[in-house]
N, CA, C and O of each residue as an XYZ file, in Angstrom:
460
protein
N      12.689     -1.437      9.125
C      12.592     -2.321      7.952
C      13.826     -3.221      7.914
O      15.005     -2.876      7.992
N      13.398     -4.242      7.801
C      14.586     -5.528      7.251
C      14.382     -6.273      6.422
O      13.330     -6.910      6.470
N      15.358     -6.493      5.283
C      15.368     -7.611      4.749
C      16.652     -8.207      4.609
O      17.794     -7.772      4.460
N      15.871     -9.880      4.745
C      17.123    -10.603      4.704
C      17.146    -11.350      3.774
O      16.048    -11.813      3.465
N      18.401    -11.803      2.910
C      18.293    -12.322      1.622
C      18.828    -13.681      2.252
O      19.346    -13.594      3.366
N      18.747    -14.980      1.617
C      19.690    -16.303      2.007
C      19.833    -17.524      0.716
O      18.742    -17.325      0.181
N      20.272    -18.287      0.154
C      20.093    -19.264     -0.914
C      21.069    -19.145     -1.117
O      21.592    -20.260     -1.119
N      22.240    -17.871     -1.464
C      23.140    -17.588     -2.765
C      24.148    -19.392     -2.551
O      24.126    -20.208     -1.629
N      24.801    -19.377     -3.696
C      25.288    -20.450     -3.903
C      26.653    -20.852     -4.980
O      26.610    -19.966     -5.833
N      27.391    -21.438     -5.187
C      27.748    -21.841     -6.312
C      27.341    -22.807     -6.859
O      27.333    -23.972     -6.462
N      26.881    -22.251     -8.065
C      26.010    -23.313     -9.051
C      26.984    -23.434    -10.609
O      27.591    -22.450    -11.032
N      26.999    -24.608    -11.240
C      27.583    -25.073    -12.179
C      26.583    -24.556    -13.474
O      25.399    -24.880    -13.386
N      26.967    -23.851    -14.541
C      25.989    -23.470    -15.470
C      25.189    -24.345    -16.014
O      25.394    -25.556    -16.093
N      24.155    -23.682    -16.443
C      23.066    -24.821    -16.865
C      21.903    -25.227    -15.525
O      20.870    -25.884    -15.653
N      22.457    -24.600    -14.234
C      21.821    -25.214    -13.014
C      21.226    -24.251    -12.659
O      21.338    -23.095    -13.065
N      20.336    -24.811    -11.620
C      19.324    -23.928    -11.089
C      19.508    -23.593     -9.319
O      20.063    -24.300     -8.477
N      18.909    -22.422     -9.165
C      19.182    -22.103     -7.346
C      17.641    -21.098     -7.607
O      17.163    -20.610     -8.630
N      17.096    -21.087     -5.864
C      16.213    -20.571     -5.586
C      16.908    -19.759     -4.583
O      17.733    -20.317     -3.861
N      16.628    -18.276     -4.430
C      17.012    -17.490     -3.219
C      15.819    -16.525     -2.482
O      14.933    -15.897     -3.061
N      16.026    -16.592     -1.326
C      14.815    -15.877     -0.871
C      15.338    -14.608     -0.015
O      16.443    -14.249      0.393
N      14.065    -14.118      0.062
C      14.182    -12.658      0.915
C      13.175    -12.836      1.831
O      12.156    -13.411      1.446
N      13.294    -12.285      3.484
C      12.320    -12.486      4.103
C      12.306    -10.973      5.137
O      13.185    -10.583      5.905
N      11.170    -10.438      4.859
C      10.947     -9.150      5.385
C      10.145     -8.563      6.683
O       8.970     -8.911      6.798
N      10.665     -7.758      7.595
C      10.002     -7.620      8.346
C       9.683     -5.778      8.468
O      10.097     -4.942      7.666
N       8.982     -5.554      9.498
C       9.097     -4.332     10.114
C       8.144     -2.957      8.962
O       8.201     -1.731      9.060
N       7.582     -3.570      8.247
C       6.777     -2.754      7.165
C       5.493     -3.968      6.828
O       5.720     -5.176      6.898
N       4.359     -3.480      6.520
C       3.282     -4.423      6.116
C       3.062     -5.281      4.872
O       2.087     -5.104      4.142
N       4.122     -6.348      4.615
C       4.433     -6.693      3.686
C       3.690     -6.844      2.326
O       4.236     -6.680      1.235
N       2.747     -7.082      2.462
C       1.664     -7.254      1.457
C       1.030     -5.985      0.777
O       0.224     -6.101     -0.146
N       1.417     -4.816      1.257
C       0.978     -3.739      0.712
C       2.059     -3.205     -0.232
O       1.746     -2.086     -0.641
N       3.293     -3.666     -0.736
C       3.966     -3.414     -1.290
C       4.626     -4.251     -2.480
O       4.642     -5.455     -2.225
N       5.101     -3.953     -3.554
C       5.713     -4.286     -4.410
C       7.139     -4.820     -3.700
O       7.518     -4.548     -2.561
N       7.838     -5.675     -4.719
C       8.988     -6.135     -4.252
C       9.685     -6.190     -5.367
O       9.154     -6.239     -6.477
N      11.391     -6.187     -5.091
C      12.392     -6.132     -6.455
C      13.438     -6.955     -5.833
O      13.609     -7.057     -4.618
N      14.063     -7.481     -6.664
C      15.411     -8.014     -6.406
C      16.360     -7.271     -7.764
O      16.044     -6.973     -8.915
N      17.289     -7.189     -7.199
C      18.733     -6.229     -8.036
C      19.863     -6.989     -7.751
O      20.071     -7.576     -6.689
N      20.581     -6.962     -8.722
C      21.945     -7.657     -8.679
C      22.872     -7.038     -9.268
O      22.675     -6.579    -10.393
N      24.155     -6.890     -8.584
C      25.502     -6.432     -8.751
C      26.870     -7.392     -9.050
O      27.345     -8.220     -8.273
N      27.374     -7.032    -10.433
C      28.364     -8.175    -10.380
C      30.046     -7.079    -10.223
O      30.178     -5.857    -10.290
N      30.731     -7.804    -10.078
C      32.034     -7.120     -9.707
C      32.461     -6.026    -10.876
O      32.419     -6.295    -12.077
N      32.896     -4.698    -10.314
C      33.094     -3.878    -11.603
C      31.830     -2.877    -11.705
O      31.780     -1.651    -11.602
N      30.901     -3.770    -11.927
C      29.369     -3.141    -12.546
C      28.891     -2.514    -11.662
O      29.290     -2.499    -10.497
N      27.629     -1.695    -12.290
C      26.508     -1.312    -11.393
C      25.381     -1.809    -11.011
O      25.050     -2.549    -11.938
N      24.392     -1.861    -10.008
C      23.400     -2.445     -9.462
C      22.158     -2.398    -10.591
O      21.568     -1.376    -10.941
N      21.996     -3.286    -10.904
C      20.980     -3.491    -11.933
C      19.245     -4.446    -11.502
O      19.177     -5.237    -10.560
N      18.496     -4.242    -12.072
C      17.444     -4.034    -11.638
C      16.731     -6.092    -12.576
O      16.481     -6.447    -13.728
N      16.709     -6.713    -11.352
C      16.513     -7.834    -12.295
C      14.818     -8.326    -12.283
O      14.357     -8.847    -13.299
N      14.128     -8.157    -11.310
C      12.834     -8.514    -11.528
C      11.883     -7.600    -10.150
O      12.299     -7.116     -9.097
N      10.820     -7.641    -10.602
C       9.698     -6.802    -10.061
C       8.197     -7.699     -9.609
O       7.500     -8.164    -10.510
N       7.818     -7.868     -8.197
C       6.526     -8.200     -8.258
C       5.299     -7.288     -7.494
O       5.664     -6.740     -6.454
N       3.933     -7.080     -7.890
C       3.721     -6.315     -7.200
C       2.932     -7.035     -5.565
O       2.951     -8.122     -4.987
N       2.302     -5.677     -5.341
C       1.788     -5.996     -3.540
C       1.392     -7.680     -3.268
O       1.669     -8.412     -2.318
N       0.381     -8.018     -4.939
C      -0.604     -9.237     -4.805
C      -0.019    -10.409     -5.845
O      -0.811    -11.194     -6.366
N       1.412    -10.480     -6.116
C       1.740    -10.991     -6.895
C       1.122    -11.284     -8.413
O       1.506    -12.221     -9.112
N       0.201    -10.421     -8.766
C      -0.786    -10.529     -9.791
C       0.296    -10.002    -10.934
O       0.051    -10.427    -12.063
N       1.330     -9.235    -10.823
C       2.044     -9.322    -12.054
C       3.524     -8.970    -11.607
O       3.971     -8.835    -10.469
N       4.124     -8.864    -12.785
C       5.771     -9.290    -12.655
C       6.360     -8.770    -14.223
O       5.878     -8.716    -15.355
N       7.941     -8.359    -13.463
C       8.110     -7.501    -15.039
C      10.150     -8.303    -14.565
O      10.673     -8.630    -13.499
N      10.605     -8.297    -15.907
C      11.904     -9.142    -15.566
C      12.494     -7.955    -16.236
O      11.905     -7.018    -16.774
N      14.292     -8.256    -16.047
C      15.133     -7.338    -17.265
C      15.358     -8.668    -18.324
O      15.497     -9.856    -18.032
N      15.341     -8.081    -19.513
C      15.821     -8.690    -20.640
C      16.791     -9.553    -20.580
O      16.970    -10.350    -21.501
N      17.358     -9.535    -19.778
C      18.887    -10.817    -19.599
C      18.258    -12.207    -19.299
O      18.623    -13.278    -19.784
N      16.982    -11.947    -18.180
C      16.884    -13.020    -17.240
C      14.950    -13.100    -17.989
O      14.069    -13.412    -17.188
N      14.735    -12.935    -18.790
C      13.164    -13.509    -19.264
C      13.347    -14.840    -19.515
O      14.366    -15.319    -20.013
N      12.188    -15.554    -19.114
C      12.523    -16.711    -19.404
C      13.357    -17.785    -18.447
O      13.147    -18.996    -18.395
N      13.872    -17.400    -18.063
C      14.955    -18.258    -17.047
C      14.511    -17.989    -15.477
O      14.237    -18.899    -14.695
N      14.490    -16.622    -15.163
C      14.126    -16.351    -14.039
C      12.605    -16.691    -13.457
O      11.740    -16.957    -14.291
N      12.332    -16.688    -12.337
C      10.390    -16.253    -11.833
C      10.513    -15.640    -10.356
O      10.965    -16.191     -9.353
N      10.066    -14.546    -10.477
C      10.076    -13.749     -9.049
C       8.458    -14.233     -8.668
O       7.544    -14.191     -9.493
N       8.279    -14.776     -7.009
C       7.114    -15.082     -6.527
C       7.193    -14.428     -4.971
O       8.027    -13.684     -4.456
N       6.114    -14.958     -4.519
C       5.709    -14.198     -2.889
C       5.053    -14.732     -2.281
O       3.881    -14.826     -2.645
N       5.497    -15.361     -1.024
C       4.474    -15.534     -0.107
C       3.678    -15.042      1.042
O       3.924    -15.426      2.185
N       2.414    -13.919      0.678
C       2.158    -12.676      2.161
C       2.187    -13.026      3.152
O       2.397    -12.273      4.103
N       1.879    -14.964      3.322
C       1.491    -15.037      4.391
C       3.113    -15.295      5.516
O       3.124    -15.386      6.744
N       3.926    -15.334      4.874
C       5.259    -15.775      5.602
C       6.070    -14.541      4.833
O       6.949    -15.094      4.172
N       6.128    -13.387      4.682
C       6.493    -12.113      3.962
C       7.728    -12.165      3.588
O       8.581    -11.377      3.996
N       7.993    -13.317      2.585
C       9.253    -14.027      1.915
C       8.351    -13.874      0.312
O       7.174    -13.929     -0.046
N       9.761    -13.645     -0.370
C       9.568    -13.035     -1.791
C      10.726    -14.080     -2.086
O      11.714    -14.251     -1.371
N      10.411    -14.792     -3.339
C      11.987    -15.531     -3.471
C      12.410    -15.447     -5.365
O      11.596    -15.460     -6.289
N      13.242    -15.402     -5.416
C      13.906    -15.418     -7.351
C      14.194    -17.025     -7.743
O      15.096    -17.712     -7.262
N      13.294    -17.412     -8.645
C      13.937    -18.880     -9.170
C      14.796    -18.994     -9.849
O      14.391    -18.651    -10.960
N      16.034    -19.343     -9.914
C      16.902    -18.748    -11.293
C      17.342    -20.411    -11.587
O      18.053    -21.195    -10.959
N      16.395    -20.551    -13.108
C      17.023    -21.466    -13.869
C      18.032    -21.700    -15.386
O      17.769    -20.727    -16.093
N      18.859    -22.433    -15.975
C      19.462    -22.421    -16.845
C      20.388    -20.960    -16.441
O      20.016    -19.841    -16.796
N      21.277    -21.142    -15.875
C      22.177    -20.019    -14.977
C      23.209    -19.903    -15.613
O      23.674    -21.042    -15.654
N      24.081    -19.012    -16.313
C      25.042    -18.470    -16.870
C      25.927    -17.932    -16.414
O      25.423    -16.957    -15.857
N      27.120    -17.904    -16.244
C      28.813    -17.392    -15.944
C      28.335    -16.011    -15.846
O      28.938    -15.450    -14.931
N      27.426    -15.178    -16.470
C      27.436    -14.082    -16.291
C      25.937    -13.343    -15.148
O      25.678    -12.152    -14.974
N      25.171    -14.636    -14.527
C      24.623    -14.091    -13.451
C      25.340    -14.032    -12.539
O      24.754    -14.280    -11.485
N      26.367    -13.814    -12.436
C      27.445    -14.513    -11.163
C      27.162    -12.962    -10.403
O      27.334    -11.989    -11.138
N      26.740    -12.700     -8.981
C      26.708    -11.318     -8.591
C      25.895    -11.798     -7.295
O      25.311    -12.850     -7.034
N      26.110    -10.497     -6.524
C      25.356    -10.153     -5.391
C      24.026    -10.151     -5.228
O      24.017     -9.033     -4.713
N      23.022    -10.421     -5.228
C      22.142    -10.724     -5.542
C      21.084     -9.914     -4.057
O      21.092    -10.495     -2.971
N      20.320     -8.680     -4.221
C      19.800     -7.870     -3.010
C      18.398     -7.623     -3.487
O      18.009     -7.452     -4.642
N      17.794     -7.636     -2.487
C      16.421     -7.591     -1.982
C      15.598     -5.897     -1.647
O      16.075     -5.064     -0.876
N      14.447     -5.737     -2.352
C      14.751     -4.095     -2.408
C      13.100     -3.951     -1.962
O      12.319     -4.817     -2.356
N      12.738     -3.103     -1.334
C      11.363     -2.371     -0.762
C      11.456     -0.948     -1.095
O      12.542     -0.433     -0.829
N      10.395     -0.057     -1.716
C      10.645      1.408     -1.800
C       9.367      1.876     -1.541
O       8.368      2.088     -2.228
N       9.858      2.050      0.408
C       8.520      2.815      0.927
C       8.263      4.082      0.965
O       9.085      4.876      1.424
N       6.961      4.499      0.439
C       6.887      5.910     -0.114
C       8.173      6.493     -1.005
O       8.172      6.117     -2.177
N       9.435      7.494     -0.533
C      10.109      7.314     -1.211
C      11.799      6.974     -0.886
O      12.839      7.368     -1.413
N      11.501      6.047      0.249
C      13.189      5.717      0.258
C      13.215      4.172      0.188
O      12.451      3.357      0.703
N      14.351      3.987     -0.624
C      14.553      2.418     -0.701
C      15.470      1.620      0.225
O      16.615      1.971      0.509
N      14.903      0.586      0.643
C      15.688     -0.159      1.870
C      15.892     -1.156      0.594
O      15.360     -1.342     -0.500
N      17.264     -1.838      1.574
C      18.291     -2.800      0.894
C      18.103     -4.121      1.856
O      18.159     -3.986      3.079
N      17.964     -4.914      1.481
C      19.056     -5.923      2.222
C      20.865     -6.041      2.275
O      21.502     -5.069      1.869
N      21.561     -7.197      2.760
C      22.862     -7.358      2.576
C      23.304     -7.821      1.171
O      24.202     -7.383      0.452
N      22.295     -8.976      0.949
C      22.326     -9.357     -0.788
C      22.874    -10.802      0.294
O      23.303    -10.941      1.440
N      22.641    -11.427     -0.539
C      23.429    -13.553     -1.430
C      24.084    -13.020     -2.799
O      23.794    -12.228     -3.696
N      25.226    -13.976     -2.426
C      26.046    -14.488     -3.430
C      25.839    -15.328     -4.319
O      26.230    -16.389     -3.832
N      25.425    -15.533     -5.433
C      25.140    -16.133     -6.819
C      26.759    -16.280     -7.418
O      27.336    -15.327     -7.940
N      27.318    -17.496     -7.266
C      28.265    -17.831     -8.635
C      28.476    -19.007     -9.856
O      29.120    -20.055     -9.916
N      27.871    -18.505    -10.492
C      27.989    -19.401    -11.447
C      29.048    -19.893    -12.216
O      29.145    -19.312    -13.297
N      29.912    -20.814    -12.007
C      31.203    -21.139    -12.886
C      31.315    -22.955    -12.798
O      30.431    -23.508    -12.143
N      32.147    -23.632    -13.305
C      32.102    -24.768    -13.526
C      33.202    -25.115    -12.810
O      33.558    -26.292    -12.756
């Protein structure tokens, strides 16, 4: 299993970045997908959820509204839209699969948001 995350950026608040994940080595479409983000200090927190068929999607409370987790099966890239971006998304930003029951990681993108 691999995933690779790429986009991260420094973005000026108020701005928007798209980051993607692109997965191999597991049958992508049969699975749900997550992205999690870690900011310095903190713990790995759980920011959005889509499932196998992209038919639904669940966010954390920080990022409703601002965020949209999507998928494409046919190129097995999952990507996070993050708009109206805040000083405090600033974090690592990782790509998550949990087959049967162990979870693979990516390396994560860098998200910083500051002016």
């Amino acid at each position: 299993v691999q995933l690779v995350e790429s986009g991260g950026d420094l973005v000026q608040p108020g701005g928007s970045l798209r980051i993607s994940c692109v997965a191999s080595g597991f049958t992508f479409r049969w699975y749900a997908m997550s992205w999690y983000r870690q900011a310095p200090g903190k713990e790995r927190e759980l920011v959005a959820t889509i499932t196998n068929d992209g038919g639904s999607t669940n966010y954390a409370d920080s990022v409703k509204g601002r965020f949209t987790i999507s998928r494409d099966n046919a190129k097995n890239t999952v990507f996070l839209q993050m708009n109206s971006l805040k000083p405090e998304d600033t974090a690592v930003y990782y790509c998550n699969v949990r087959l049967v029951s162990v979870s693979h990681w990516g390396r994560g993108t860098q998200v910083t948001v500051s002016s």
